[in-house]
PDB file of N, CA, C and O in Angstrom:
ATOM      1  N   UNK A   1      12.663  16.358   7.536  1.00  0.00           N
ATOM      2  CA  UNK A   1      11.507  15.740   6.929  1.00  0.00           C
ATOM      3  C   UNK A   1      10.350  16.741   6.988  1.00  0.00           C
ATOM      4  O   UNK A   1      10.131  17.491   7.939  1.00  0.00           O
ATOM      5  N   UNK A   2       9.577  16.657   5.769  1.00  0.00           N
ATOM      6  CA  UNK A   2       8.479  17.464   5.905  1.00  0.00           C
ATOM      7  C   UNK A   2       6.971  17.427   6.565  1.00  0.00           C
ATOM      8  O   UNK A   2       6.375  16.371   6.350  1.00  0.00           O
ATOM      9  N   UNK A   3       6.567  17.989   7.003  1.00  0.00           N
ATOM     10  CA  UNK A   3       4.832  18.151   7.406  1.00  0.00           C
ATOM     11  C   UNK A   3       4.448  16.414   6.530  1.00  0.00           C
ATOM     12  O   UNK A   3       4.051  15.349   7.002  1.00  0.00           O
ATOM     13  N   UNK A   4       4.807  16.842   5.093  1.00  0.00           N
ATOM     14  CA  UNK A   4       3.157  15.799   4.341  1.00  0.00           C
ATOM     15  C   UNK A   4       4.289  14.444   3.965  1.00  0.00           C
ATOM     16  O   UNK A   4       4.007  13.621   3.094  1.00  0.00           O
ATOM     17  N   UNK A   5       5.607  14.381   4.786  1.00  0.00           N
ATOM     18  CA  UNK A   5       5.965  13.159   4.196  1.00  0.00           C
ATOM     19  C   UNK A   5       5.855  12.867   6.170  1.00  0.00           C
ATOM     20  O   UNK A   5       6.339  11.901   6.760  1.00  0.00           O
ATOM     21  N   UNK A   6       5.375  13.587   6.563  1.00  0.00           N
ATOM     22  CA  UNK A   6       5.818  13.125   7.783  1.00  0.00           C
ATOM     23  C   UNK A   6       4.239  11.883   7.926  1.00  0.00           C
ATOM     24  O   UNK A   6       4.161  10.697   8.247  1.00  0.00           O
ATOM     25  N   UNK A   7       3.078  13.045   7.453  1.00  0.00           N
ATOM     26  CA  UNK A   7       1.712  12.121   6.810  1.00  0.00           C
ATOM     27  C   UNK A   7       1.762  10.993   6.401  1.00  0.00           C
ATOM     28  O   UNK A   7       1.259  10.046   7.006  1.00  0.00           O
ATOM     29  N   UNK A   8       2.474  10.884   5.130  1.00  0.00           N
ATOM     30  CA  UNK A   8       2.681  10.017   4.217  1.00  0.00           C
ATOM     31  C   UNK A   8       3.084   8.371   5.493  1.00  0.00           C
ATOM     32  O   UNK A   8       2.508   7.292   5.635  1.00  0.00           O
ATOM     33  N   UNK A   9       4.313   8.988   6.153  1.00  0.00           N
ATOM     34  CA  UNK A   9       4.716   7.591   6.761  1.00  0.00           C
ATOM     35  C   UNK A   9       3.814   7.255   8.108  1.00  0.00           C
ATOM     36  O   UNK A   9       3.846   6.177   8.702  1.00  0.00           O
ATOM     37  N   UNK A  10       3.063   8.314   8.441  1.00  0.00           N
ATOM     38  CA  UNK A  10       2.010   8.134   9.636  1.00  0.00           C
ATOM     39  C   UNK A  10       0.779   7.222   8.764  1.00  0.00           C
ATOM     40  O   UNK A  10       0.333   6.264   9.394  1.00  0.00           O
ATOM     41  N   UNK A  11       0.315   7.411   7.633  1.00  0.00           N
ATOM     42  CA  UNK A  11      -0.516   7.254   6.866  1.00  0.00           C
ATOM     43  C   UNK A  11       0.180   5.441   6.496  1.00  0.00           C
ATOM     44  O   UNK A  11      -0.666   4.644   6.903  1.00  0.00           O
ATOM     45  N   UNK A  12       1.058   4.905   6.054  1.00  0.00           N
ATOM     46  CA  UNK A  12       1.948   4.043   5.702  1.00  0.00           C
ATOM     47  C   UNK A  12       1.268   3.047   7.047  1.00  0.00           C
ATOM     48  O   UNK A  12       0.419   2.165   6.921  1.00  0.00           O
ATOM     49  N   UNK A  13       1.974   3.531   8.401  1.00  0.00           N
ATOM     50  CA  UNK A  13       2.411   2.553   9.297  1.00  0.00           C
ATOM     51  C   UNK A  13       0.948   2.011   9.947  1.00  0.00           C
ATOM     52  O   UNK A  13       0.647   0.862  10.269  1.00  0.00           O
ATOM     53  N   UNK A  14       0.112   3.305  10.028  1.00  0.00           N
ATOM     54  CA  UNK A  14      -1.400   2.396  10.485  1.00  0.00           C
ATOM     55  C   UNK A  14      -1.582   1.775   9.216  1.00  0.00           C
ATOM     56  O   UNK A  14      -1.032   0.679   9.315  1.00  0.00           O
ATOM     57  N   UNK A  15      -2.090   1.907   8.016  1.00  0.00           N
ATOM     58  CA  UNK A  15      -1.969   0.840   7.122  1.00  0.00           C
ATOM     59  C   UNK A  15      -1.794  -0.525   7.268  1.00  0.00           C
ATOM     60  O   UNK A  15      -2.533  -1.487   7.060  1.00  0.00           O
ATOM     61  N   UNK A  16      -0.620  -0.402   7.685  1.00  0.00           N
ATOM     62  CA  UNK A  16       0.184  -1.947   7.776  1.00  0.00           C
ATOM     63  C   UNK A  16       0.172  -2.279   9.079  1.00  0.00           C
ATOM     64  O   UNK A  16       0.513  -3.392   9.478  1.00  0.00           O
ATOM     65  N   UNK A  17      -0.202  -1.381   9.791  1.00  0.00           N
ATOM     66  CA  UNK A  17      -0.490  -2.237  11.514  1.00  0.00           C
ATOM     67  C   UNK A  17      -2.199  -2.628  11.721  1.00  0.00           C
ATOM     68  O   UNK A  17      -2.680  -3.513  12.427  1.00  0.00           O
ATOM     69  N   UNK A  18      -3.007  -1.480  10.704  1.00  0.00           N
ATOM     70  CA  UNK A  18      -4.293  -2.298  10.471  1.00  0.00           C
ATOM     71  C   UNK A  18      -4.472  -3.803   9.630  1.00  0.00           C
ATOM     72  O   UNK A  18      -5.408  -4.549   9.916  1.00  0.00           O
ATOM     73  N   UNK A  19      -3.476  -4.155   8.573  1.00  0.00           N
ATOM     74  CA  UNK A  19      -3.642  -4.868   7.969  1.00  0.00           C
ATOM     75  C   UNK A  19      -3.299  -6.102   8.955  1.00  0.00           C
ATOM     76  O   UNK A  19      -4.127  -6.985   9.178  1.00  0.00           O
ATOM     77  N   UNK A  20      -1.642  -6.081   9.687  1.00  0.00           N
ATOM     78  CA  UNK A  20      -1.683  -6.731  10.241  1.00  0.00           C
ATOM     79  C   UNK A  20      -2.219  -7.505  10.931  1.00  0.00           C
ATOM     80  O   UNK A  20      -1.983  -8.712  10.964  1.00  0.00           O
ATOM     81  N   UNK A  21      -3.284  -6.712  11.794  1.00  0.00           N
ATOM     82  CA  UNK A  21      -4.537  -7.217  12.681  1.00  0.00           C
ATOM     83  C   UNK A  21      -5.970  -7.774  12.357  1.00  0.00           C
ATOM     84  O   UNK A  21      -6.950  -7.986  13.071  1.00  0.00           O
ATOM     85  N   UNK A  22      -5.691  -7.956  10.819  1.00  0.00           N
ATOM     86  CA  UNK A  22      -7.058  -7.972  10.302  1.00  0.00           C
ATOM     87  C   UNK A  22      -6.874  -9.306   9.489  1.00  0.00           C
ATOM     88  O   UNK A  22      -6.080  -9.272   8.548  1.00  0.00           O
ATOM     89  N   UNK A  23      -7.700 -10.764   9.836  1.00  0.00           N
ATOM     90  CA  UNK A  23      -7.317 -11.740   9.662  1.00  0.00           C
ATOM     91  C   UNK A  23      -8.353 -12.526   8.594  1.00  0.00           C
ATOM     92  O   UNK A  23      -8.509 -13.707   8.284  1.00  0.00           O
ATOM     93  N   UNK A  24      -8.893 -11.431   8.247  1.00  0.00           N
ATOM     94  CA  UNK A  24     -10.230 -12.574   7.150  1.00  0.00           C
ATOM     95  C   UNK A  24      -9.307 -13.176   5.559  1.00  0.00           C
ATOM     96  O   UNK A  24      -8.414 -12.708   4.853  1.00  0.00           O
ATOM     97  N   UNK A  25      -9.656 -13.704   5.560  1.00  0.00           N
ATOM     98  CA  UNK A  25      -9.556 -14.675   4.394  1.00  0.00           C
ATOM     99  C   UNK A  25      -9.267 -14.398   3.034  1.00  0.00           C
ATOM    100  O   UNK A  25      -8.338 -14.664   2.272  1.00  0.00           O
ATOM    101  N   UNK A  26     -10.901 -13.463   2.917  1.00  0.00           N
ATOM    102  CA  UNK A  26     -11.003 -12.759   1.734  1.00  0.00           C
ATOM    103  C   UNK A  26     -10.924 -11.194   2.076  1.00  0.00           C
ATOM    104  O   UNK A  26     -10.751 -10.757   3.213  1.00  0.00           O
ATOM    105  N   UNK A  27     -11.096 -10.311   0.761  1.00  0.00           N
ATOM    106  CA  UNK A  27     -10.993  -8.971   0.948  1.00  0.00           C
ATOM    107  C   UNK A  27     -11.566  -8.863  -0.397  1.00  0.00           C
ATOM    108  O   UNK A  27     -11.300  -9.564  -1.373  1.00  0.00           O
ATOM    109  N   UNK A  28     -12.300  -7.995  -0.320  1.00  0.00           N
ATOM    110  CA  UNK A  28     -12.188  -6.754  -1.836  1.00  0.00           C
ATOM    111  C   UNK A  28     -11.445  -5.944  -2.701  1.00  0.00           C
ATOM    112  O   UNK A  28     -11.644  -4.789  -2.322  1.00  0.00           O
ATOM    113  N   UNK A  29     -11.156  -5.944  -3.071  1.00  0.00           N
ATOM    114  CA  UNK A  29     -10.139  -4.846  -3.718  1.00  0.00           C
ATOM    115  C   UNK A  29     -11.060  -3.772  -4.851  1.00  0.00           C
ATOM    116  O   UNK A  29     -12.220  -4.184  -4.862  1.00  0.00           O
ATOM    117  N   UNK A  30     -10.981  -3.163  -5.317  1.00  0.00           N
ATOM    118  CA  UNK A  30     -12.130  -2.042  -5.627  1.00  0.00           C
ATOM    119  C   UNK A  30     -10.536  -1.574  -6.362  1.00  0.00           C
ATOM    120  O   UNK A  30      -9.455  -1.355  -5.815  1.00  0.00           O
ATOM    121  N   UNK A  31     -11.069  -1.527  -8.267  1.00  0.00           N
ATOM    122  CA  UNK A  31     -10.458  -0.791  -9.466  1.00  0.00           C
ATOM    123  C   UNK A  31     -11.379   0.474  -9.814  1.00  0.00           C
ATOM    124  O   UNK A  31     -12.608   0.532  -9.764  1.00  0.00           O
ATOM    125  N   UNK A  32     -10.462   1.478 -10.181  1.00  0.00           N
ATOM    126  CA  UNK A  32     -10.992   2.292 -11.044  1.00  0.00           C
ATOM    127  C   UNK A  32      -9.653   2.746 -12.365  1.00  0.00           C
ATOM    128  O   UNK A  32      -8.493   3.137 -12.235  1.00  0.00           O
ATOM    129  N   UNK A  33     -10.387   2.502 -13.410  1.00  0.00           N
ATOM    130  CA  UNK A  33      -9.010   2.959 -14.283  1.00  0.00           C
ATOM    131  C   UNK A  33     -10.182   3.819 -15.797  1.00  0.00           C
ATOM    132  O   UNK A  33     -10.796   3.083 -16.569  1.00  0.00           O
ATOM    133  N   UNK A  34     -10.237   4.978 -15.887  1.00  0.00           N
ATOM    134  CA  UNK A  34     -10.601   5.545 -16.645  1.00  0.00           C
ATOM    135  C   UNK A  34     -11.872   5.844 -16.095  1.00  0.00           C
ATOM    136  O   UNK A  34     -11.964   6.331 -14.968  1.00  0.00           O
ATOM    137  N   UNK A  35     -13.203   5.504 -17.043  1.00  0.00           N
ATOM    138  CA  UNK A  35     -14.949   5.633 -16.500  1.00  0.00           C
ATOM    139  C   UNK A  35     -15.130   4.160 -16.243  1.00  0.00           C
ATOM    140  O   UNK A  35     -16.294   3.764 -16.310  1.00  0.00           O
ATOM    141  N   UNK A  36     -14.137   3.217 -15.943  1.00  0.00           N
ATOM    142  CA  UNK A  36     -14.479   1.589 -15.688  1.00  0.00           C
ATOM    143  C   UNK A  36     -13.881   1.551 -14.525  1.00  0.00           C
ATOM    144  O   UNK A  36     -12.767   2.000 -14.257  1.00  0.00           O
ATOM    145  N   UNK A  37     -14.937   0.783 -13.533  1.00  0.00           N
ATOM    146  CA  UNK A  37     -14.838   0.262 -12.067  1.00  0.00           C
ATOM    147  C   UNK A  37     -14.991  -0.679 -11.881  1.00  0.00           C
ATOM    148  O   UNK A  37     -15.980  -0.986 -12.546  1.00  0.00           O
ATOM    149  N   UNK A  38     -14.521  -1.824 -11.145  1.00  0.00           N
ATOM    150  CA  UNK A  38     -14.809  -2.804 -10.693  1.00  0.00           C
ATOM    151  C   UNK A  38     -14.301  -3.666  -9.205  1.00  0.00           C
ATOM    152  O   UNK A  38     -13.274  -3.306  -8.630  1.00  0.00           O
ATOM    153  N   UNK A  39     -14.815  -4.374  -8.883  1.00  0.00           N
ATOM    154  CA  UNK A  39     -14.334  -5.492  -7.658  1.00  0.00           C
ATOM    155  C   UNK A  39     -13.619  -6.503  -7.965  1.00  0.00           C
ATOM    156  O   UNK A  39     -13.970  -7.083  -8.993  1.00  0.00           O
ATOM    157  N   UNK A  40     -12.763  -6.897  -7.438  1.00  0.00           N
ATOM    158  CA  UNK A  40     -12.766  -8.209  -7.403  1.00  0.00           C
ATOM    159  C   UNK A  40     -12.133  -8.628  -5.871  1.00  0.00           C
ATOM    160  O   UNK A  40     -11.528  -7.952  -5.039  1.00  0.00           O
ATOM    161  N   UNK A  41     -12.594 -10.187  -5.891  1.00  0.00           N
ATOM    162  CA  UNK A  41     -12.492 -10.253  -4.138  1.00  0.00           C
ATOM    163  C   UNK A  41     -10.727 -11.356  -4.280  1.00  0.00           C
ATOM    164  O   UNK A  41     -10.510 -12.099  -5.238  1.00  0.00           O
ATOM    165  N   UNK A  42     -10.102 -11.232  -3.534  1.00  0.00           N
ATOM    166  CA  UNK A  42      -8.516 -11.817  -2.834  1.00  0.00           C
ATOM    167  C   UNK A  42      -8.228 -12.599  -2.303  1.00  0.00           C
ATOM    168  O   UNK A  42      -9.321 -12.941  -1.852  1.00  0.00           O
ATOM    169  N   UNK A  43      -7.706 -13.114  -2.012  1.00  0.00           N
ATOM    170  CA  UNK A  43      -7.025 -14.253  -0.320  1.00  0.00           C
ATOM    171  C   UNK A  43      -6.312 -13.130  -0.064  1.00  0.00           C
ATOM    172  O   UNK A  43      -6.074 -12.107  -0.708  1.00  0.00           O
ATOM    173  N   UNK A  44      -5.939 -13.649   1.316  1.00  0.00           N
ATOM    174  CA  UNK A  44      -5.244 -12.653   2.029  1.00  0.00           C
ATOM    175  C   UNK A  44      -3.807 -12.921   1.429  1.00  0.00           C
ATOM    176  O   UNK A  44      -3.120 -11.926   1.661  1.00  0.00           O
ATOM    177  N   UNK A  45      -3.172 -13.771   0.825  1.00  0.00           N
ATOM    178  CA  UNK A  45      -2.059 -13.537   0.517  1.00  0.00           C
ATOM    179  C   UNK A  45      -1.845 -12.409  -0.388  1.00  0.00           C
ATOM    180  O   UNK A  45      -0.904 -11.627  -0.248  1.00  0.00           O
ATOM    181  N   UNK A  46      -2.935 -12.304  -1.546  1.00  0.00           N
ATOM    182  CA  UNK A  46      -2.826 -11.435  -2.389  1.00  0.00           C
ATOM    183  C   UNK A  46      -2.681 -10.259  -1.864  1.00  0.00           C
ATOM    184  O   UNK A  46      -1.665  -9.596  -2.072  1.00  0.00           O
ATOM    185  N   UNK A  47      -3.998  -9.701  -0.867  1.00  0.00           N
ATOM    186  CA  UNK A  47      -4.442  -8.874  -0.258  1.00  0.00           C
ATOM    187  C   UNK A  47      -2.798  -8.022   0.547  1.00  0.00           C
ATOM    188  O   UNK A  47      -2.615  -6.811   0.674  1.00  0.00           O
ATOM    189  N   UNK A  48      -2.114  -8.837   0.844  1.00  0.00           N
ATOM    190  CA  UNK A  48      -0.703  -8.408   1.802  1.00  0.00           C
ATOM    191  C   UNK A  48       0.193  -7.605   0.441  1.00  0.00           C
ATOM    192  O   UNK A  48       0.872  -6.579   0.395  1.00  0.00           O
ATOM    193  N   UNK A  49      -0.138  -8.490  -0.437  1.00  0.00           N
ATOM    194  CA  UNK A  49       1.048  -8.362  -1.479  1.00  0.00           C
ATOM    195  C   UNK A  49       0.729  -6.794  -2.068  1.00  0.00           C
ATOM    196  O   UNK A  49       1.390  -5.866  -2.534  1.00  0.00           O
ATOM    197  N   UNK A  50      -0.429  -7.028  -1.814  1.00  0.00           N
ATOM    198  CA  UNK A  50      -0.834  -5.267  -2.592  1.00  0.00           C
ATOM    199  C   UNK A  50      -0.883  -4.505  -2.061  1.00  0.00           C
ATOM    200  O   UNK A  50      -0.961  -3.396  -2.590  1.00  0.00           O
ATOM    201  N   UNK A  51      -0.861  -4.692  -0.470  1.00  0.00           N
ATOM    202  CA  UNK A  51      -0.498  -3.506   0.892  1.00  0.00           C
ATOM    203  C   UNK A  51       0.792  -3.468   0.491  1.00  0.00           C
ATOM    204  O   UNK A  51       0.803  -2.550  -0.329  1.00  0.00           O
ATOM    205  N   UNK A  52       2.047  -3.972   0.583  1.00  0.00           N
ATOM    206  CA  UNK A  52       3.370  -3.468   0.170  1.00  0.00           C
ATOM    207  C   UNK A  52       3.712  -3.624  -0.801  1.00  0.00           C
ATOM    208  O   UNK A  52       4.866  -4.053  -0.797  1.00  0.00           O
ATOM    209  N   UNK A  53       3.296  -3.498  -1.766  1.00  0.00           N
ATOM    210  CA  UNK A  53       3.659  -2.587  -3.236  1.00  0.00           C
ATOM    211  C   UNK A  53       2.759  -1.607  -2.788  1.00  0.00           C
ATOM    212  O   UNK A  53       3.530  -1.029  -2.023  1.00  0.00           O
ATOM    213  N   UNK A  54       1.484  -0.859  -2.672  1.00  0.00           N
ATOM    214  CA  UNK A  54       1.167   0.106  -2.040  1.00  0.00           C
ATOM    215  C   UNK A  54       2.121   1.245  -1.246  1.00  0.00           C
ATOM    216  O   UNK A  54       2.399   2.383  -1.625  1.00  0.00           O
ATOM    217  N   UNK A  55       2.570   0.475   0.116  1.00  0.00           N
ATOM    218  CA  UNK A  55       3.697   1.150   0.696  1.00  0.00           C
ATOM    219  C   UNK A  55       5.037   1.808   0.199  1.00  0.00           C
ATOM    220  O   UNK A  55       5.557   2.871   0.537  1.00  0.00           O
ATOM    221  N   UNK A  56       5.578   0.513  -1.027  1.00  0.00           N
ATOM    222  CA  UNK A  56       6.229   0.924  -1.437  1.00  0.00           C
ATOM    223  C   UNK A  56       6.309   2.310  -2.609  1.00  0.00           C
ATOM    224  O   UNK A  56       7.280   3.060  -2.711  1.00  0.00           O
ATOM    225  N   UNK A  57       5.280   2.383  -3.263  1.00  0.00           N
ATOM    226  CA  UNK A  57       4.872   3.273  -4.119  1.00  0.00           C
ATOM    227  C   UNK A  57       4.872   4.331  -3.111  1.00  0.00           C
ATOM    228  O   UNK A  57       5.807   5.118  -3.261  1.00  0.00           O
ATOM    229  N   UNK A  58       4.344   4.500  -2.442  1.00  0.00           N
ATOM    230  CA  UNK A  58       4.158   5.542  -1.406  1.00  0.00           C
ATOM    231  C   UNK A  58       5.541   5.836  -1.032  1.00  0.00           C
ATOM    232  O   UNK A  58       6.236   6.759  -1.458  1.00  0.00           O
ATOM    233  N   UNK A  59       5.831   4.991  -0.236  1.00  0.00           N
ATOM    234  CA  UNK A  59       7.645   5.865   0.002  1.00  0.00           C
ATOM    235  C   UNK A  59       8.330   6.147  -1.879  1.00  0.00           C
ATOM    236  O   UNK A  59       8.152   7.327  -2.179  1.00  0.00           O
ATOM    237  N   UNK A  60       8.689   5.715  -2.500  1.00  0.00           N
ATOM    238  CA  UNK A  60       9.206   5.935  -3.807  1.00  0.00           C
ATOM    239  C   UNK A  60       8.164   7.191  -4.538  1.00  0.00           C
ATOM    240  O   UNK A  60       8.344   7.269  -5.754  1.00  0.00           O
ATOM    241  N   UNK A  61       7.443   7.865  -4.153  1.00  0.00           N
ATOM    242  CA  UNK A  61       6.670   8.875  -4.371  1.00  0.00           C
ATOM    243  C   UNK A  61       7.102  10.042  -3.691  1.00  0.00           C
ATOM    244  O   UNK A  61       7.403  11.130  -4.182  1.00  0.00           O
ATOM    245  N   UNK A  62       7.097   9.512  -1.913  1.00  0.00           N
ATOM    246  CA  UNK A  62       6.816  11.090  -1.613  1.00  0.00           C
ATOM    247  C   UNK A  62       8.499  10.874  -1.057  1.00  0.00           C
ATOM    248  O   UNK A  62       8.442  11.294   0.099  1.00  0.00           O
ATOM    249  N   UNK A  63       9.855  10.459  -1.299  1.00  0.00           N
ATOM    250  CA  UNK A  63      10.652  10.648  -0.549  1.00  0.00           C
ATOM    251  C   UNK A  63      12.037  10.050  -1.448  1.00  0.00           C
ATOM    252  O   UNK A  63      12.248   8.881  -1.773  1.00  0.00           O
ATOM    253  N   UNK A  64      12.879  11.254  -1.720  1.00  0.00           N
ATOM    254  CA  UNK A  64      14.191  10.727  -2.393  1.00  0.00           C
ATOM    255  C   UNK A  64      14.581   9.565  -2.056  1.00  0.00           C
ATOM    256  O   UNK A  64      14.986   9.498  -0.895  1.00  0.00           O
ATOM    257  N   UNK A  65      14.621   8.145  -2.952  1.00  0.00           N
ATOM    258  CA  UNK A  65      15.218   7.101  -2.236  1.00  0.00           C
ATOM    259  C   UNK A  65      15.577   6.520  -3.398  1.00  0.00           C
ATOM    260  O   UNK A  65      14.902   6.338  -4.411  1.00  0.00           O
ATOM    261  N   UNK A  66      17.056   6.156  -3.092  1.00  0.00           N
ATOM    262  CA  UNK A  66      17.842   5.071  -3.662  1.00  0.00           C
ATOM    263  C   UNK A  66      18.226   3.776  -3.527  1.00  0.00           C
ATOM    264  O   UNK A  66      18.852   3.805  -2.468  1.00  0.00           O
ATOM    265  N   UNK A  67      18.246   2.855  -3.856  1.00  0.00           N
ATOM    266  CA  UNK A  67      18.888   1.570  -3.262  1.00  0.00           C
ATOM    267  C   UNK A  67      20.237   1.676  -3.508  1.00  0.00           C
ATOM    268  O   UNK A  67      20.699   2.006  -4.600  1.00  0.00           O
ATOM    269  N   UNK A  68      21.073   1.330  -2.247  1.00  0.00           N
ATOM    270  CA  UNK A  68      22.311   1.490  -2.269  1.00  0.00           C
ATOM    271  C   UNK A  68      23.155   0.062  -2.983  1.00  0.00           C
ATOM    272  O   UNK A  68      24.310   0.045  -3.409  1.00  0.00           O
ATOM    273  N   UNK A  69      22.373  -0.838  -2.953  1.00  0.00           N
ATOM    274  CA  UNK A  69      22.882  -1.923  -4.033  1.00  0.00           C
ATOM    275  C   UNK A  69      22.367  -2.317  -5.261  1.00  0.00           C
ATOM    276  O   UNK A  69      22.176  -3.444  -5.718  1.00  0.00           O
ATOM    277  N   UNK A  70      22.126  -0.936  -5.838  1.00  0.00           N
ATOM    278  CA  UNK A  70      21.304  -1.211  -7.494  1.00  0.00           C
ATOM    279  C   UNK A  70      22.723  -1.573  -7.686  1.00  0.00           C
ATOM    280  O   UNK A  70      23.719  -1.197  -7.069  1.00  0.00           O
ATOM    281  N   UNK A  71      22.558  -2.606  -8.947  1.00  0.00           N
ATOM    282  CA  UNK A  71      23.777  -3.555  -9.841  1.00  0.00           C
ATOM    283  C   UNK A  71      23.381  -3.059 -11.211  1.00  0.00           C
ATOM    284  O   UNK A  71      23.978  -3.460 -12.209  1.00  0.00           O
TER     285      UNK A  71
END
């Protein structure tokens, strides 16, 4: 494994052990897509759901991976 994937999963796991610990309600989420920015605020369910698709993008980025039961 390399130096910046070794980052990548150091970077990953506080992520998700900060999220874990962090119990408010709402959250922010903060867009940027082109010269347009915006907020919009979450429940925490949402808020989880977009930490792992996050994660997942992140591993499927920086690290050869297959699913061994694609159909």
């Amino acid at each position: 494994m390399e130096q910046e994937q070794k980052e990548v999963i150091q970077d990953i796991y506080t992520t998700l052990g900060t999220t874990v610990g962090d119990k408010a309600t709402e959250y922010e989420h903060h867009f940027k897509e082109g010269h347009n920015e915006w907020t919009e605020t979450v429940n925490r369910e949402e808020h989880l759901q977009a930490i792992i698709e996050w994660a997942i993008q992140q591993i499927e980025n920086n690290f050869d991976f297959e699913e061994e039961n694609k159909k």
